[in-house]
Residue, then its C-alpha position, 0 to 999 in steps of 0.5 A: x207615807x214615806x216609801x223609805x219608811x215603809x222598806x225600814x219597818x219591812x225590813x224591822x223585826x215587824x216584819x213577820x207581824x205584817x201578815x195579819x189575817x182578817x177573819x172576817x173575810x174567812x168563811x173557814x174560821x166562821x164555820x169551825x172557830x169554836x173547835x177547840x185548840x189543837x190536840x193530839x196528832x194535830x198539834x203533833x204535826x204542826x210542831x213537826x212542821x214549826x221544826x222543819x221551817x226552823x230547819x230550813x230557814x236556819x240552812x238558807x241563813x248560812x247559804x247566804x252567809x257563804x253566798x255574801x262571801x263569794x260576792x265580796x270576792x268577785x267584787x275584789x277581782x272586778x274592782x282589781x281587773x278594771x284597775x289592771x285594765x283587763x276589760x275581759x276579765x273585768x267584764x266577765x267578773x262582773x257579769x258572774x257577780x250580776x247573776x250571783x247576786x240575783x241569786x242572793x235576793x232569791x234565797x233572801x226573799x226566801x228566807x224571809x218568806x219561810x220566816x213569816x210563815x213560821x212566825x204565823x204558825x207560832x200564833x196559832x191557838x186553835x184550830x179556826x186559826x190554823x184553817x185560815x193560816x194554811x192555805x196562803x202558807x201553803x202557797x208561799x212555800x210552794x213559790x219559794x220552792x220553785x223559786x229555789x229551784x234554780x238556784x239551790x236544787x238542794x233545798x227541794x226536799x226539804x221544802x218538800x218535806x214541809x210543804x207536805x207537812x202543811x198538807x197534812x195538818x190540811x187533812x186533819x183539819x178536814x177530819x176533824x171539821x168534816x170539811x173537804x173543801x181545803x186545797x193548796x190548788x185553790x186560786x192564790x190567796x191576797x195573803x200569799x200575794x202579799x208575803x211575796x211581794x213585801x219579801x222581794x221589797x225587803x230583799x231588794x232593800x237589803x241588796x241596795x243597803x248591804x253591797x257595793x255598787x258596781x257603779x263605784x267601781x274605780x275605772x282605768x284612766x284612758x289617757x294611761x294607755x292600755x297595762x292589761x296582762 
């Protein structure tokens, strides 16, 4: 397969279609797939943490909006200081630019994350379902939490808030089945491993199609001696 391909459909409105679940290997769904379809305090908990995800995504959405501005700056000022030949600041700009955009394929990979997570949870239709969605969605938000850590301490809470949504609807599930045996702590799941790595793909690809390469920046002309200010 073309691995051109592959990054274009990632990257495609397909994207969040990907995490498929294969019940098959799900001893959870086999033992309470004929529970019926979420109700009461169940339901209710799974729209409170459907809304939070929308929230949150929403936030990161327009961080990276102010995120891909500040970018375009700082390669405005590298490109104009290498022009000017002040290799100092050029270098400095530079190397903040690096890092920002190290930063802006974090919050995208977690955005595109949280995404999945909520586009699985919107097919939810019974309680088998969302016993075997939880635990890799758990485990997502969980990474990208910590992920965010670094680069955006402000999203902790409210990633927080919905990772102890998804906690509760686990609690419930429990109750309601008679079973313990769900955890977030549990070894990481395929699907969760999966989610991250087709995240971070798609977030490389968007780095590569959307910003200018700093190998395209115009150097000064040696032999026109040195004009830095």
């Amino acid at each position: 397969m073309n691995p051109s391909r592959v990054i274009h459909d990632l990257a495609d409105n397909n994207f969040v279609g990907k995490w498929q679940t294969d019940r098959d290997k799900e001893p959870v769904s086999a033992k309470i797939k004929n529970i019926v379809a979420p109700q009461g305090d169940l339901k209710k908990k799974l729209n409170e943490t459907e809304r939070a995800l929308a929230s949150q995504i929403s936030k990161l959405d327009k961080t990276i909006t102010k995120m891909n501005a500040k970018e375009k700056g700082l390669f405005t000022k590298t490109s104009a200081a290498f022009q000017k030949h002040d290799t100092v600041q050029a270098h400095a700009y530079a190397n903040e630019l690096t890092e920002l955009r190290k930063a802006i394929k974090l919050v995208n990979g977690a955005k595109l994350c949280l995404e999945s997570v909520q586009g699985r949870l919107k097919t939810i239709t019974d309680v088998g379902d969302l016993a075997v969605a939880l635990i890799p969605a758990g485990q997502v938000v969980r990474s990208v939490r910590k992920t965010l850590m670094s680069v955006m301490p402000s999203a902790n809470e409210s990633i927080g808030e919905i990772n102890s949504g998804l906690e509760g609807l686990m609690q419930e599930i429990g109750s309601i089945s008679g079973m313990s045996g769900f955890s977030f702590d549990s070894a990481t799941s395929e699907e969760a491993e999966k989610i991250l790595a087709e995240a971070s793909v798609v977030a490389e690809s968007k780095m590569a199609s959307n910003l200018p390469n700093l190998d395209n920046v115009p150097m000064p002309d040696p032999s026109a001696g040195d004009t830095s200010i």
